[in-house]
N, CA and C atoms of all chains as a GROMACS GRO file, in nm:
protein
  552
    1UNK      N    1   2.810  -0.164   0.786
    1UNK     CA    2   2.792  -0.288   0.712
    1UNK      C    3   2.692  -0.267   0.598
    2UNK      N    4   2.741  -0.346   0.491
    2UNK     CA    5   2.621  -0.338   0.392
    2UNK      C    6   2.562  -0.465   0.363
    3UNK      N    7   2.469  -0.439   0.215
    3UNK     CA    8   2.381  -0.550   0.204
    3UNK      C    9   2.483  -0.665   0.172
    4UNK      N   10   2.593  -0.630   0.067
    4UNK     CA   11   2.690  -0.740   0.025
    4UNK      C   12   2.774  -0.798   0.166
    5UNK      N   13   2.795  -0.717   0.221
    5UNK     CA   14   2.883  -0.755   0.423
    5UNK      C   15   2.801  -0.858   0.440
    6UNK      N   16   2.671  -0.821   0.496
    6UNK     CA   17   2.604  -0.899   0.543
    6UNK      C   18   2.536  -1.045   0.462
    7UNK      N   19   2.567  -1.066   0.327
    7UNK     CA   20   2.537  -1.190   0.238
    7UNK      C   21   2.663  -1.247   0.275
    8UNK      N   22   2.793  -1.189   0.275
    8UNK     CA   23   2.924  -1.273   0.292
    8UNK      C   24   2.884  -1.312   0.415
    9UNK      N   25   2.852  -1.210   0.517
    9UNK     CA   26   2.870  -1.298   0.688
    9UNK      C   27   2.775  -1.422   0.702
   10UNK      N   28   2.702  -1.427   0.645
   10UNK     CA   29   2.587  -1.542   0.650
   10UNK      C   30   2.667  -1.636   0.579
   11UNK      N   31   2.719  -1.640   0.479
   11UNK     CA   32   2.771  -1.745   0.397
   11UNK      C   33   2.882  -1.835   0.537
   12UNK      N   34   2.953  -1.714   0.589
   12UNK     CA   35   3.066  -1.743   0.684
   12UNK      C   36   3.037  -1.866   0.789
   13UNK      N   37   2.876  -1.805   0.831
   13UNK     CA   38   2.809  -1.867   0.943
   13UNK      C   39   2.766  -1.971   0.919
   14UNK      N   40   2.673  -1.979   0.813
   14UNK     CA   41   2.592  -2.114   0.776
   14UNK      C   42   2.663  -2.166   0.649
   15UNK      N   43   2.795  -2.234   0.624
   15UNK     CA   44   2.825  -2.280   0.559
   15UNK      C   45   2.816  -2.373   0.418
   16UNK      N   46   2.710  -2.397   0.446
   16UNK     CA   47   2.649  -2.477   0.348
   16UNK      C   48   2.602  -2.398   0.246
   17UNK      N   49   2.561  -2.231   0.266
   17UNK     CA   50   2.510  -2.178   0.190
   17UNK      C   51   2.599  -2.130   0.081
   18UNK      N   52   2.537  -2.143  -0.046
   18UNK     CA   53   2.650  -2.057  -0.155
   18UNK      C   54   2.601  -1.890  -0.131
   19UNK      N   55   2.703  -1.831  -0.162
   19UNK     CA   56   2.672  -1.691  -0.189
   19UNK      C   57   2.556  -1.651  -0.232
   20UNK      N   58   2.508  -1.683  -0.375
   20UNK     CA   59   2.399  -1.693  -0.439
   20UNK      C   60   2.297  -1.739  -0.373
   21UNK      N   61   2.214  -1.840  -0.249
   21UNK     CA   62   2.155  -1.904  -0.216
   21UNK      C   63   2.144  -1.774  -0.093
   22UNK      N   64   2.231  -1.718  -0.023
   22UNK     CA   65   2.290  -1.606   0.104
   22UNK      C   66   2.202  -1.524   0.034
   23UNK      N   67   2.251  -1.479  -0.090
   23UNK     CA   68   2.146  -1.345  -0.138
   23UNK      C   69   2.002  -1.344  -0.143
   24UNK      N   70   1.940  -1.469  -0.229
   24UNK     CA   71   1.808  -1.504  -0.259
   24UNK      C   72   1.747  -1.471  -0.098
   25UNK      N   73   1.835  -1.552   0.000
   25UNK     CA   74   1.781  -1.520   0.108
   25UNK      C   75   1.718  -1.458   0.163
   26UNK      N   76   1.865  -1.301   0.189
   26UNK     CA   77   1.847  -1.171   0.209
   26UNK      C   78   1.725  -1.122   0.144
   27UNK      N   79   1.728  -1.108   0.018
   27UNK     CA   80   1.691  -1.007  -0.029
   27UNK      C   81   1.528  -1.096  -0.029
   28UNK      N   82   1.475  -1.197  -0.011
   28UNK     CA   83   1.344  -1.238  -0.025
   28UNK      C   84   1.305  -1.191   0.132
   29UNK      N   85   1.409  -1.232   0.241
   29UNK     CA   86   1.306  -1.126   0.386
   29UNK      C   87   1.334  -0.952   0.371
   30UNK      N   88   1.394  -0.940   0.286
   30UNK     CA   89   1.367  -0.786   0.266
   30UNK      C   90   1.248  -0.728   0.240
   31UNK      N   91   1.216  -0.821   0.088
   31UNK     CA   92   1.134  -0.821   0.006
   31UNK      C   93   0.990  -0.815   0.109
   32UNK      N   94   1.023  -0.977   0.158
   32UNK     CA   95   0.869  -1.016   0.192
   32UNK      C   96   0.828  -0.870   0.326
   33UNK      N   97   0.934  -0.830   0.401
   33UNK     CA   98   0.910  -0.727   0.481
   33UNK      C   99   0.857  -0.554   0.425
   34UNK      N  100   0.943  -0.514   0.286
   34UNK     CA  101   0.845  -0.414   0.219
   34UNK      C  102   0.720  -0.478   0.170
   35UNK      N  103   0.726  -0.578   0.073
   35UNK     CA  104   0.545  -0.620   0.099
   35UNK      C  105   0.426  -0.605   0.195
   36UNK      N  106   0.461  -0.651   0.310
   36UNK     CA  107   0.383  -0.644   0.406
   36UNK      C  108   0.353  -0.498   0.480
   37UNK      N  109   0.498  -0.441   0.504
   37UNK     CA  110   0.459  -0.264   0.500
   37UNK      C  111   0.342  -0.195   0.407
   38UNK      N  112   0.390  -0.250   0.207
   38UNK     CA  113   0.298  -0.166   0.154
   38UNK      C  114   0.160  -0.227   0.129
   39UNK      N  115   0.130  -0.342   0.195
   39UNK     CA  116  -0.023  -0.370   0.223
   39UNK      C  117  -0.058  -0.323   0.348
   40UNK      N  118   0.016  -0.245   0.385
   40UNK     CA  119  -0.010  -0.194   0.549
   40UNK      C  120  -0.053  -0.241   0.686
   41UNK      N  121   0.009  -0.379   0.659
   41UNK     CA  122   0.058  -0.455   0.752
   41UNK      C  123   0.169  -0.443   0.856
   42UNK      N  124   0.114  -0.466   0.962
   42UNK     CA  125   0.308  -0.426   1.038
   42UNK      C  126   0.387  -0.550   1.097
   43UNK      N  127   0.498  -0.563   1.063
   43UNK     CA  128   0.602  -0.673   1.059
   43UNK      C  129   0.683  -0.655   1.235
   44UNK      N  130   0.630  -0.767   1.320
   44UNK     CA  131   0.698  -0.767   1.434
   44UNK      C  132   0.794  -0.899   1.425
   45UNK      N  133   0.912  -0.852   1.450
   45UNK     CA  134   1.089  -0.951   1.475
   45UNK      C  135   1.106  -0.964   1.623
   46UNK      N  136   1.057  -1.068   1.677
   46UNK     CA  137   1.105  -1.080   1.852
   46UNK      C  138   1.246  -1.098   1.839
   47UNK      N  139   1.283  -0.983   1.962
   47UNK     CA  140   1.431  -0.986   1.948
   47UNK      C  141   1.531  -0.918   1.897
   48UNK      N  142   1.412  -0.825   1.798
   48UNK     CA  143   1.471  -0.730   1.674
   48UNK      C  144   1.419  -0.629   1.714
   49UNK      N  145   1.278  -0.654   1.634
   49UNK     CA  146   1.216  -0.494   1.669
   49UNK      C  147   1.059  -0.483   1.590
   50UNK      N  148   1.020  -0.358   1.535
   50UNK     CA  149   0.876  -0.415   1.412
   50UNK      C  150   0.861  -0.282   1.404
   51UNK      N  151   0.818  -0.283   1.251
   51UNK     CA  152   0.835  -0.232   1.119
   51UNK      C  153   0.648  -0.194   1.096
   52UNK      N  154   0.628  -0.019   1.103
   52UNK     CA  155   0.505  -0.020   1.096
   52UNK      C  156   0.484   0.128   0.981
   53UNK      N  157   0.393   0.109   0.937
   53UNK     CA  158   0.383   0.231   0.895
   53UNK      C  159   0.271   0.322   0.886
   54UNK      N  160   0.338   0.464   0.934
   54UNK     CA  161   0.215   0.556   0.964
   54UNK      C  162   0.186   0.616   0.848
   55UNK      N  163   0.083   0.645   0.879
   55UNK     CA  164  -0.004   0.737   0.820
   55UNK      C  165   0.010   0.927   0.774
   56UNK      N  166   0.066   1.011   0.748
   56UNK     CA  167   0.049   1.139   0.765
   56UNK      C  168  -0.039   1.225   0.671
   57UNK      N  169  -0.125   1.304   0.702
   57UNK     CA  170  -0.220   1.370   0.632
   57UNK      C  171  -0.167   1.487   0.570
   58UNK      N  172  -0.256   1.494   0.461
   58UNK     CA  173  -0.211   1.588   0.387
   58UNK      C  174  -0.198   1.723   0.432
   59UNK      N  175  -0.109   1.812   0.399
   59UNK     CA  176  -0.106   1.930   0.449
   59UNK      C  177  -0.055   2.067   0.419
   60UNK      N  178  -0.072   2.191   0.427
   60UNK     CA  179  -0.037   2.314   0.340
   60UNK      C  180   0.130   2.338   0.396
   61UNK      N  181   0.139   2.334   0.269
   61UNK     CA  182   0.337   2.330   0.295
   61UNK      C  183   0.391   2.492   0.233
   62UNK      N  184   0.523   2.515   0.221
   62UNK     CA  185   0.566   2.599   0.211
   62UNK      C  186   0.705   2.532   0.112
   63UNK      N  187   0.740   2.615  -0.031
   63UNK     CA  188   0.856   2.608  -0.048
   63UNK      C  189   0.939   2.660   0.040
   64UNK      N  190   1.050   2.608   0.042
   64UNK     CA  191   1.102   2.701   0.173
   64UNK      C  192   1.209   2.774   0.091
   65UNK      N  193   1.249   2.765  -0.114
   65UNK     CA  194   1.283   2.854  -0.128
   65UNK      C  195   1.242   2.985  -0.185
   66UNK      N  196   1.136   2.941  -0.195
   66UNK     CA  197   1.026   3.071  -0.301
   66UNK      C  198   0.942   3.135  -0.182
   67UNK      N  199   0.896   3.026  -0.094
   67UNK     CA  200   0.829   3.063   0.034
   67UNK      C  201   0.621   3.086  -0.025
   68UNK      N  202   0.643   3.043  -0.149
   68UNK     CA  203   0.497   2.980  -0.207
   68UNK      C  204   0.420   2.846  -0.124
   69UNK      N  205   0.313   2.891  -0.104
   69UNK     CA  206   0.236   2.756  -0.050
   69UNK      C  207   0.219   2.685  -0.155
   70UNK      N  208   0.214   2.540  -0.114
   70UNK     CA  209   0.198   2.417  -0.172
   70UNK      C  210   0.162   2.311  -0.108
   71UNK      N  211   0.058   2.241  -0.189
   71UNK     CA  212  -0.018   2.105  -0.094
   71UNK      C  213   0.079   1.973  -0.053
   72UNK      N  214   0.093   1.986   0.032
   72UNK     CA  215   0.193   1.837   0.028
   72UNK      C  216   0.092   1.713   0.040
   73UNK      N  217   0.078   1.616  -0.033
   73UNK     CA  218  -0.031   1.510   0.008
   73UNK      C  219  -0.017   1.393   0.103
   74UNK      N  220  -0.096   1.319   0.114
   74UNK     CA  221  -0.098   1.207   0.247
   74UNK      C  222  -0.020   1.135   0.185
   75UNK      N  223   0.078   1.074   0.288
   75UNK     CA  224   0.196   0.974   0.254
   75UNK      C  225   0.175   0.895   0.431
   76UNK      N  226   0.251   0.790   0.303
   76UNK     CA  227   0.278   0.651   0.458
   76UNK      C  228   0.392   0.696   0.429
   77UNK      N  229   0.438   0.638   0.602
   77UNK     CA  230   0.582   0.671   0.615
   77UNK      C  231   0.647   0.530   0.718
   78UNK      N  232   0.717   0.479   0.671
   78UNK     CA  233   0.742   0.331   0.738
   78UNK      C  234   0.867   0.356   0.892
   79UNK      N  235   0.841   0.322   0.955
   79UNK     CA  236   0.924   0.324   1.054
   79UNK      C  237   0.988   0.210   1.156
   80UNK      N  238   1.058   0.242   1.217
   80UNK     CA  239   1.078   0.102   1.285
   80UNK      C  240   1.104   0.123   1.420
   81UNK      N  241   1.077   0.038   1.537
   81UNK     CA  242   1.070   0.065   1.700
   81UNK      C  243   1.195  -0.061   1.681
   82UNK      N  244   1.300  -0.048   1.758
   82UNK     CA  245   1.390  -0.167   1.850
   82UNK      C  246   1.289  -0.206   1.953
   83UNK      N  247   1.304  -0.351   1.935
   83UNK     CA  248   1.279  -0.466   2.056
   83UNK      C  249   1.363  -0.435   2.184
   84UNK      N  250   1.335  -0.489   2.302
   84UNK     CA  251   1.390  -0.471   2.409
   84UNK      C  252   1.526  -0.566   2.407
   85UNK      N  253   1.510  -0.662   2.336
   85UNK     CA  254   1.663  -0.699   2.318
   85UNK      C  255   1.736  -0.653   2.294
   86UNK      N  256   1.729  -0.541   2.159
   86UNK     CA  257   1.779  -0.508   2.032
   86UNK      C  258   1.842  -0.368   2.151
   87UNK      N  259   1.743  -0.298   2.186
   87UNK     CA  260   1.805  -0.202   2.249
   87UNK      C  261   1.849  -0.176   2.383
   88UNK      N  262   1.852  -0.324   2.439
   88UNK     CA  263   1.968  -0.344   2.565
   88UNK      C  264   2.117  -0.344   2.509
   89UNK      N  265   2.110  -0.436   2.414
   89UNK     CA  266   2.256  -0.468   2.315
   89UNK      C  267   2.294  -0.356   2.290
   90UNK      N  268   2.163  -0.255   2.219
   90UNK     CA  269   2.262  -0.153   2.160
   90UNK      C  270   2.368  -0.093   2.282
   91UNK      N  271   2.228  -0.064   2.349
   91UNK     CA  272   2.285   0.057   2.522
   91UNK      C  273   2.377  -0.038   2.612
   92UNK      N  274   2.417  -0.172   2.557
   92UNK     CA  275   2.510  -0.221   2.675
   92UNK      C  276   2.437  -0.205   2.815
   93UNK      N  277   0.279  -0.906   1.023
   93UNK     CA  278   0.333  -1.029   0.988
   93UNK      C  279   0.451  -1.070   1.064
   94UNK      N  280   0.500  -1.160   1.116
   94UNK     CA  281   0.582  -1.218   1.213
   94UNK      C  282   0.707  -1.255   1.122
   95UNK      N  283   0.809  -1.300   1.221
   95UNK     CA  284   0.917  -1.405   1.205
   95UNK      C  285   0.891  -1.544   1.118
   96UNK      N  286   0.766  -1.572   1.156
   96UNK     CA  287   0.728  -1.740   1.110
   96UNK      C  288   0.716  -1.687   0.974
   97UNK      N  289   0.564  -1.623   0.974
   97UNK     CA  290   0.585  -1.592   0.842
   97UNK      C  291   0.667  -1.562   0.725
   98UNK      N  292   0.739  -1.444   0.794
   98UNK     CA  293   0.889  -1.403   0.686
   98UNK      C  294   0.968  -1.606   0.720
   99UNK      N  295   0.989  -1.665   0.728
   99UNK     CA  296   1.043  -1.764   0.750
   99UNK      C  297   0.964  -1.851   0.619
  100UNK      N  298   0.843  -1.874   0.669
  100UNK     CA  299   0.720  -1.945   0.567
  100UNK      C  300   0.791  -1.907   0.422
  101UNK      N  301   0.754  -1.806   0.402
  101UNK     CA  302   0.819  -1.701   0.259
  101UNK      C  303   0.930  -1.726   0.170
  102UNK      N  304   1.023  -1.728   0.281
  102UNK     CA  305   1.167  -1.800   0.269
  102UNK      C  306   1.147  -1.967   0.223
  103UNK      N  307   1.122  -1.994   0.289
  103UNK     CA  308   1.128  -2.146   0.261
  103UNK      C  309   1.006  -2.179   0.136
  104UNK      N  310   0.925  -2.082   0.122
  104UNK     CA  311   0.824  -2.101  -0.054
  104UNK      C  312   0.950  -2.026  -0.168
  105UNK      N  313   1.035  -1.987  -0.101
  105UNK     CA  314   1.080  -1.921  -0.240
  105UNK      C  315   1.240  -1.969  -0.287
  106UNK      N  316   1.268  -2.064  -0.176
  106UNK     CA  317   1.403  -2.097  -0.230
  106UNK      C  318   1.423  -2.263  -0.180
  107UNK      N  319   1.313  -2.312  -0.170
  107UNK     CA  320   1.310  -2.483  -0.120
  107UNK      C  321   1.376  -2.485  -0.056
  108UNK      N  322   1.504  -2.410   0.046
  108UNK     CA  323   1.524  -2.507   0.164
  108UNK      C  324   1.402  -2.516   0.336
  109UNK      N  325   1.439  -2.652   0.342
  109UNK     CA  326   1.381  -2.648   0.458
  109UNK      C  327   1.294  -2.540   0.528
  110UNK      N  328   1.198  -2.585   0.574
  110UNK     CA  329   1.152  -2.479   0.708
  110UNK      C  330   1.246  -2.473   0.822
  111UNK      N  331   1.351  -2.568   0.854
  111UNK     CA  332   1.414  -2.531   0.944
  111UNK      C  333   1.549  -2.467   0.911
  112UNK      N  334   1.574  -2.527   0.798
  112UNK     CA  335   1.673  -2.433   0.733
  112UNK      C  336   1.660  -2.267   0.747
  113UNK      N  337   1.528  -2.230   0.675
  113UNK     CA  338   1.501  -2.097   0.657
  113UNK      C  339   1.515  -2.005   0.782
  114UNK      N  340   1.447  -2.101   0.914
  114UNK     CA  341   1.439  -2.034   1.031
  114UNK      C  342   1.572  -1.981   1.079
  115UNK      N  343   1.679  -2.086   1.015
  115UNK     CA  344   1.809  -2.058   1.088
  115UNK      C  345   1.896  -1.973   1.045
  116UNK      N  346   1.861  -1.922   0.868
  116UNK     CA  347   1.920  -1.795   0.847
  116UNK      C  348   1.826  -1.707   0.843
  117UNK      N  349   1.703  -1.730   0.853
  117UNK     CA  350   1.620  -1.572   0.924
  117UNK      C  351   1.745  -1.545   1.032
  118UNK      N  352   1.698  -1.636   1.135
  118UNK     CA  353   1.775  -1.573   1.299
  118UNK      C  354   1.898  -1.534   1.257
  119UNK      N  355   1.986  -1.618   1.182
  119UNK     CA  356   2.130  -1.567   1.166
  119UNK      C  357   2.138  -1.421   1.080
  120UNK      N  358   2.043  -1.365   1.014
  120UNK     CA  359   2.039  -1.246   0.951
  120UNK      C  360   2.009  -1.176   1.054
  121UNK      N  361   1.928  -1.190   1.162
  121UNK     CA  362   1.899  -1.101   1.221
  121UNK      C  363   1.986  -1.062   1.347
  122UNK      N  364   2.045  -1.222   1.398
  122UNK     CA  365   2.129  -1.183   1.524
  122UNK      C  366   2.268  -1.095   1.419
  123UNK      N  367   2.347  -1.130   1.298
  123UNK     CA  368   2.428  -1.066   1.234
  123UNK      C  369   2.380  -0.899   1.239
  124UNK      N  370   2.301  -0.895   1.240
  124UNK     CA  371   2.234  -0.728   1.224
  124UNK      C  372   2.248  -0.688   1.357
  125UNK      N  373   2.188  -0.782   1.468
  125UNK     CA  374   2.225  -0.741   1.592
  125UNK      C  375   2.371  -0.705   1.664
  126UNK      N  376   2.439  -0.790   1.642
  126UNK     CA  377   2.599  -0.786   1.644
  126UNK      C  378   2.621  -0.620   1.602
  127UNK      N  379   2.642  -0.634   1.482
  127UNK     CA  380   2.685  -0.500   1.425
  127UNK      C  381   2.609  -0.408   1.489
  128UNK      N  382   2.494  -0.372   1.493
  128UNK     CA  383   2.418  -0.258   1.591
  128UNK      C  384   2.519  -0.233   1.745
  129UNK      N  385   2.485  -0.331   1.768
  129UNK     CA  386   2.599  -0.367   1.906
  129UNK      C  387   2.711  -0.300   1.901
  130UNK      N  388   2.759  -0.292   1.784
  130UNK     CA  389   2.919  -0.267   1.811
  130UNK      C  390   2.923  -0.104   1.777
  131UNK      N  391   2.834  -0.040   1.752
  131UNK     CA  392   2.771   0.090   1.710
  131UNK      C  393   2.788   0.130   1.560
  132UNK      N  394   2.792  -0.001   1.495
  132UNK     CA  395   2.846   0.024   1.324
  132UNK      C  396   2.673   0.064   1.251
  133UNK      N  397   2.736   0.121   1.170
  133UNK     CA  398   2.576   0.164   1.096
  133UNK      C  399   2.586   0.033   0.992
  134UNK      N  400   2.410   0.032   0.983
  134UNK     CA  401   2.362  -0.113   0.844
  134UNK      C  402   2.335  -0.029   0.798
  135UNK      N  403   2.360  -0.047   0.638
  135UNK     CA  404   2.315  -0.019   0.526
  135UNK      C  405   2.244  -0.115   0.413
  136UNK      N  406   2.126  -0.100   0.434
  136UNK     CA  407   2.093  -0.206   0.312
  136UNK      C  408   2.026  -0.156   0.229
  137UNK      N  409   2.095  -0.127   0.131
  137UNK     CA  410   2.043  -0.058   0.004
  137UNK      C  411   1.907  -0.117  -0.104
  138UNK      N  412   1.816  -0.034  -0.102
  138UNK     CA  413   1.682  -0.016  -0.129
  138UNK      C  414   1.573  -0.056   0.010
  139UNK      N  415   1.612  -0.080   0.091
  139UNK     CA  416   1.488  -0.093   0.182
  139UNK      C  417   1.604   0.006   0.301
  140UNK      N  418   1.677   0.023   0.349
  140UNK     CA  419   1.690   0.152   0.456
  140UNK      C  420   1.819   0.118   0.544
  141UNK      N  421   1.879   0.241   0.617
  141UNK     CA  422   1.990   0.198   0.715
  141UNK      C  423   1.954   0.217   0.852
  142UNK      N  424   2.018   0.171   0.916
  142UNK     CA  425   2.011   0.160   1.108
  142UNK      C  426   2.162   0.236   1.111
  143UNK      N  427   2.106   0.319   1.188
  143UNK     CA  428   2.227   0.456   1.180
  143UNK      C  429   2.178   0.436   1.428
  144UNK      N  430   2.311   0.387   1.446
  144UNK     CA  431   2.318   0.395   1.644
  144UNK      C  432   2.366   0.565   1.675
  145UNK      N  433   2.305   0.638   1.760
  145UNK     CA  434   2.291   0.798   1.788
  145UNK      C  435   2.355   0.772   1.890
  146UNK      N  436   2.468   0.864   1.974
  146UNK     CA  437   2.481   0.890   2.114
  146UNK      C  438   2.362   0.992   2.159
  147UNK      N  439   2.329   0.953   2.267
  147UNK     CA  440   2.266   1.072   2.385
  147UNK      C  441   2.360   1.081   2.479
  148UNK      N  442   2.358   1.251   2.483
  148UNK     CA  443   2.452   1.286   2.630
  148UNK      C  444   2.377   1.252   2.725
  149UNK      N  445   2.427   1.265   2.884
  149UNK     CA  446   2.350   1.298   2.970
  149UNK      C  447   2.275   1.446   2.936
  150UNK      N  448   2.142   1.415   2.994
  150UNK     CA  449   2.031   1.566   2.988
  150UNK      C  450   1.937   1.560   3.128
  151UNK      N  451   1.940   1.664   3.134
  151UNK     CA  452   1.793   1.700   3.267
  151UNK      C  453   1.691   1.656   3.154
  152UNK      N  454   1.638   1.623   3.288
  152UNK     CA  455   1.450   1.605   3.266
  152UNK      C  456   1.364   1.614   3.368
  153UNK      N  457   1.242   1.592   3.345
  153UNK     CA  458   1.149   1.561   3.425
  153UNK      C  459   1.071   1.463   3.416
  154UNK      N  460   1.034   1.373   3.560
  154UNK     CA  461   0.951   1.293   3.603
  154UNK      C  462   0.780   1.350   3.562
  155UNK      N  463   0.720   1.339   3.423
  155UNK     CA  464   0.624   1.392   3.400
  155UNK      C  465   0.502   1.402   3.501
  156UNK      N  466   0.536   1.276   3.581
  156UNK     CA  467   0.409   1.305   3.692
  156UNK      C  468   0.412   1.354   3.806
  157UNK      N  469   0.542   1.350   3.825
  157UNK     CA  470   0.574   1.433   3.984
  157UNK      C  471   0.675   1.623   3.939
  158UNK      N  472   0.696   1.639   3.818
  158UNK     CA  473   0.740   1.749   3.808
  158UNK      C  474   0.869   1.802   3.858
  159UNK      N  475   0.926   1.648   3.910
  159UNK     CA  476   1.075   1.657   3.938
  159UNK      C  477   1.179   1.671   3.862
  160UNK      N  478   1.257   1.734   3.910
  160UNK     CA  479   1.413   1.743   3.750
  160UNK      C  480   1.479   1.600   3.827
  161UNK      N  481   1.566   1.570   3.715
  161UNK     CA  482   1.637   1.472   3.717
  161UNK      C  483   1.744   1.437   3.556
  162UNK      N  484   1.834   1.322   3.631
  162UNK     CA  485   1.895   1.316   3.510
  162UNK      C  486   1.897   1.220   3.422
  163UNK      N  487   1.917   1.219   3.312
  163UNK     CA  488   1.836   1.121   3.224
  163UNK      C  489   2.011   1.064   3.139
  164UNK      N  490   2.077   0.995   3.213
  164UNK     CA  491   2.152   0.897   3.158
  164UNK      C  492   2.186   0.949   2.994
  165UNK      N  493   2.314   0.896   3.015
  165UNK     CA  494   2.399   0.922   2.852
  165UNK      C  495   2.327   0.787   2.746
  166UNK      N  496   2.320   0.805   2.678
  166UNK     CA  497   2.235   0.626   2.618
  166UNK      C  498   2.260   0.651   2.477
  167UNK      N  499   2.259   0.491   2.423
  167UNK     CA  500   2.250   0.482   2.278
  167UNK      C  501   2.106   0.482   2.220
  168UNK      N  502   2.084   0.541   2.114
  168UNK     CA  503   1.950   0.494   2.059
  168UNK      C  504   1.945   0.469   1.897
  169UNK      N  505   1.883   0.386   1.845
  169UNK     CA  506   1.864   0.348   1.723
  169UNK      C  507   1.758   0.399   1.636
  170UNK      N  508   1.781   0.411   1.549
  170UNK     CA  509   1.699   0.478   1.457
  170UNK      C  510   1.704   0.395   1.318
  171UNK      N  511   1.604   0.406   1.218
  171UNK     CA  512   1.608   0.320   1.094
  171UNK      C  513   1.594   0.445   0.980
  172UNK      N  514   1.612   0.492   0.891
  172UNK     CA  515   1.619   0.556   0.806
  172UNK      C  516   1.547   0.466   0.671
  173UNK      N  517   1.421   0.451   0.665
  173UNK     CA  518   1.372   0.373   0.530
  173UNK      C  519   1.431   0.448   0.416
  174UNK      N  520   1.491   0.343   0.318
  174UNK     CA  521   1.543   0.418   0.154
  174UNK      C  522   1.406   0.486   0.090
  175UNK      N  523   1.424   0.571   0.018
  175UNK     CA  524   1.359   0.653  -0.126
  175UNK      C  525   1.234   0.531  -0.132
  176UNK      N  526   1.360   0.406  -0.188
  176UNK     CA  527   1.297   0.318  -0.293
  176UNK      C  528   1.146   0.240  -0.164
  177UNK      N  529   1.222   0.217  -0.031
  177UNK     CA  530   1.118   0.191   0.003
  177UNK      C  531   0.959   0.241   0.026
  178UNK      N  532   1.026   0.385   0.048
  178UNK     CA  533   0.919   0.495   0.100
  178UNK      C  534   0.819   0.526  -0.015
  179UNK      N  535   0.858   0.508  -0.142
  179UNK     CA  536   0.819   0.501  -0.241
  179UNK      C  537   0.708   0.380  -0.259
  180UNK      N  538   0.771   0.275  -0.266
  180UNK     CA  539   0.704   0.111  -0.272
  180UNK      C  540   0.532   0.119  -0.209
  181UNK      N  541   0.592   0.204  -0.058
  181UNK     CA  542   0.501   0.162   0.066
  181UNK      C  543   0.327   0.279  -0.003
  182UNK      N  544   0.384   0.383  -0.109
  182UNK     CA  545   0.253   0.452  -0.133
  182UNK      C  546   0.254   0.406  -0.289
  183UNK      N  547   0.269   0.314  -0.307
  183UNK     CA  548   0.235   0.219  -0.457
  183UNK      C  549   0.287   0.322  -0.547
  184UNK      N  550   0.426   0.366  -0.548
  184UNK     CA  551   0.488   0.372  -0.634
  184UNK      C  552   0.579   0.283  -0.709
   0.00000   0.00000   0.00000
């Protein structure tokens, strides 16, 4: 499924909504959910799951085709855990 | 940041209702659930996809008693954050 699938299925469901009104939707809890990641906040969905992001330190890397060292620097890295709902449903 | 909140957000950025908003939060999210369910991959382009993995059955061990055993065939979920997000989250 994609982002456009999933604006039509909402339209399907909640009727009232126009397409256009489906998107603003979507894409504002998208939105408001990378926001809160990149203030490094973590976003918990009961039912869903929550959206956190780590930390990794910087560290001596390797091209792996020249095989030259190189610094790789500290990066967040956003991740996400399934809720116990989310991953009963999945596992049936 | 929670559900309410992403809800709050919603409903500052497109005037419907607070109860409105709540009801296509949930309906975005149980729609996401569904599809997970059915083992279809989400794709939502610029923030990341939910890609469902088979696990075979595997041996393991009971880490505290040092017993083998078998560890069930299972689904598991995984989120793949986009570029654009991974990007966002270190203020790019």
């Amino acid at each position: 499924m994609t982002k456009a699938e999933l604006i039509e299925l909402l339209v399907e469901r909640i009727e009232r909504l126009t397409k256009k009104e489906a998107e603003l939707i979507v894409n504002t809890v998208l939105k408001s959910i990378s926001d809160s990641l990149a203030e490094g906040d973590k976003v918990e969905l009961r039912g869903f799951g929550s959206f956190k992001v780590k930390e990794r330190r910087s560290r001596e890397g390797r091209n792996p085709k020249t095989g030259t060292r190189v610094q790789v620097d500290e990066k967040k890295v956003p991740y996400f855990k399934a809720g116990k709902e989310l991953r009963e449903r999945v596992n049936n | 940041m929670t559900k309410a909140d992403i809800v709050e957000i919603v409903h500052g950025r497109t005037g419907f209702s607070k109860k409105e908003s709540s009801e296509a939060v949930e309906m975005i999210l149980e729609i996401l659930k569904e599809e997970l369910e059915r083992g279809e991959k989400v794709k939502l382009s610029g923030f990341g996809n939910f890609v469902i993995r088979s696990k075979d059955v595997r041996k393991g061990r009971n880490p505290k008693t040092g017993q083998e055993m078998e560890i069930t065939a299972r689904k598991v979920m995984t989120f793949k954050p986009s570029q654009k997000l991974k990007d966002y989250i270190n203020g790019g």
